[in-house]
C-alpha positions in Angstrom: -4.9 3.8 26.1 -4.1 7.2 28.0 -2.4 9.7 26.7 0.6 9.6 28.7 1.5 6.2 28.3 4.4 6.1 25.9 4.6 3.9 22.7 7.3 1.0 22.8 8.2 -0.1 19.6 8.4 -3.8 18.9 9.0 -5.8 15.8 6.2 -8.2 15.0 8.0 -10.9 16.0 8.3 -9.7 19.8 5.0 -9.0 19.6 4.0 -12.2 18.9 6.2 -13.6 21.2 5.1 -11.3 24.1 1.5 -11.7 23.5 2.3 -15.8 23.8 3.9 -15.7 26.8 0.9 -13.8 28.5 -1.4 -16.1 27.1 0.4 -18.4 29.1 1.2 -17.1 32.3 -2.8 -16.0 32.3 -4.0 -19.6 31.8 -1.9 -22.4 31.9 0.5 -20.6 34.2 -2.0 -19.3 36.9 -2.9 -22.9 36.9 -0.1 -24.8 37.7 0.4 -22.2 40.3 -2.7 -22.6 42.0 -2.5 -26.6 42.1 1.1 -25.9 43.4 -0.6 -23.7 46.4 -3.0 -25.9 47.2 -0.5 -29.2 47.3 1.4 -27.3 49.5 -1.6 -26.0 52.0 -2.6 -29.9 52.2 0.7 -29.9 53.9 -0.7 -28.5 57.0 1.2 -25.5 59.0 1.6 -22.7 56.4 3.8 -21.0 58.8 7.1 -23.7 58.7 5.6 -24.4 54.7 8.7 -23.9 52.6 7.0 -25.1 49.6 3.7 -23.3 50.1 5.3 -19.8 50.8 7.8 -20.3 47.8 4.5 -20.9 45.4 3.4 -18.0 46.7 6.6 -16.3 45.5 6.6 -17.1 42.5 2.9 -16.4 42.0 3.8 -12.9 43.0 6.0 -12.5 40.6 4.1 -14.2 37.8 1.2 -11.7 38.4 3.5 -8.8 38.3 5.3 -10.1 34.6 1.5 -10.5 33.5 0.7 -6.5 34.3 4.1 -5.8 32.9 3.5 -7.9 29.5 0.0 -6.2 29.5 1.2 -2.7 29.8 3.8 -3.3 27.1 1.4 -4.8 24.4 -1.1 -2.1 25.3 1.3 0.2 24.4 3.3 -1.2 21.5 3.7 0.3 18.2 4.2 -3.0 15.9 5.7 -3.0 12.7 9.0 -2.7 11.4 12.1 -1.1 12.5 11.8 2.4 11.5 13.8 3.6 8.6 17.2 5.2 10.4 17.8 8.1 8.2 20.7 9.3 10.4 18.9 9.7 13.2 18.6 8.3 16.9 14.9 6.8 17.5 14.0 3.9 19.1 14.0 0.9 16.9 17.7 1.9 15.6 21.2 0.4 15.8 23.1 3.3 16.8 27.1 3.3 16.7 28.4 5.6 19.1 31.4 7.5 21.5 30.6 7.0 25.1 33.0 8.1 27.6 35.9 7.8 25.2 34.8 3.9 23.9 33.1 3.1 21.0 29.8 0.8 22.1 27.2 -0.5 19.3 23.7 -1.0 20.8 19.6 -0.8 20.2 17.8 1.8 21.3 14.3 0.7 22.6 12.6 -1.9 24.5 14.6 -4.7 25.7 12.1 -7.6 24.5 13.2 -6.5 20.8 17.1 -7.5 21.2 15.7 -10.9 22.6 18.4 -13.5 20.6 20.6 -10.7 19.3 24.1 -10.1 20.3 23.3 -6.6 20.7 23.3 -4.3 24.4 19.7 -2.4 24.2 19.3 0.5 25.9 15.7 1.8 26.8 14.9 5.4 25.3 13.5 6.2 28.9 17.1 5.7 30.1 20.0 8.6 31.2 21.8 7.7 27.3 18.6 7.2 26.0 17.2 10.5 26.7 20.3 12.2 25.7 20.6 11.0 22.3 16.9 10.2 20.7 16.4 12.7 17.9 20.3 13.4 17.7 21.8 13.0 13.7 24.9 11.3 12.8 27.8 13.4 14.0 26.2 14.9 16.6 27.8 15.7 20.6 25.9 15.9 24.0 26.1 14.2 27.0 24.2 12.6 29.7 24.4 12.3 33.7 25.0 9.0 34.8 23.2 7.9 38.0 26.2 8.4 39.8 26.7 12.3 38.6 29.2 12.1 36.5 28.7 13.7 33.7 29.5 11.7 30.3 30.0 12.6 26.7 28.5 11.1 23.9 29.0 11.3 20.0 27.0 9.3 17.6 28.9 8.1 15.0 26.1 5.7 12.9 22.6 5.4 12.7 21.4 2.2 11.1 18.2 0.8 10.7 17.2 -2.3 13.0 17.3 -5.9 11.2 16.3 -8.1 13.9 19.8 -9.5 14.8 
């Protein structure tokens, strides 16, 4: 792993589930694509194919989820949800002021909050940025992608339970 790739945190659980998922798109997956292409190219004309150019799609975009799920797992820290101790890292539930509203989300990688009810937020993002390493009670703020500028206080920092 280089040193500039950055560690996404994932419970065991994701993990798993990630590392499954791969396993099938890299075997079963690539299969049922390729018998898919080659039905369709027994068609004839692969110019006026409709079936043949969308198995092609979707191949595209199977290959590309495969080097995604590969980055991610090469890059995962596994384990628990780190212990919040009142401050903003990924892995943790954070309560906080945005914009005037309160919002309660995750902070980290979107394939941990897979079945929770929770809004995750990726650490790389605008809010994200603003607020990892910030304590309970803390203010900053954050430039949207529009410009605007918006205010942030955190208001709770609880430790992740998987729901």
């Amino acid at each position: 792993m280089s040193n500039d790739a950055p560690e996404t945190f994932l419970t065991q659980d994701a993990y798993d589930r990630l590392a499954a998922e791969l396993e099938h798109l890299s075997t079963t997956g690539r299969e049922e694509i390729a018998k898919r292409i080659e039905a369709a190219r027994e068609e004839g004309d692969l110019k006026e194919n409709g079936g043949y150019h969308a198995a092609k799609d979707e191949q595209g975009k199977q290959e590309a989820r495969i080097r995604t799920l590969q980055h991610l797992l090469k890059s995962a820290k596994v384990g628990e949800a780190p212990e919040s101790n009142g401050v903003v890292q990924p892995g943790t539930v954070v309560t906080a002021v945005i914009a005037g509203g309160e919002e309660v989300f995750l902070l980290g990688n979107r394939e941990i909050g897979v079945g929770s009810e929770l809004d995750v937020y990726s650490e790389a993002s605008p809010l994200g940025a603003a607020i990892i390493g910030r304590k309970e009670g803390e203010k900053t703020s954050y430039t949207a992608p529009n410009g605007r500028e918006i205010a942030v206080e955190i208001v709770k920092v609880e430790t992740y339970n998987g729901q």
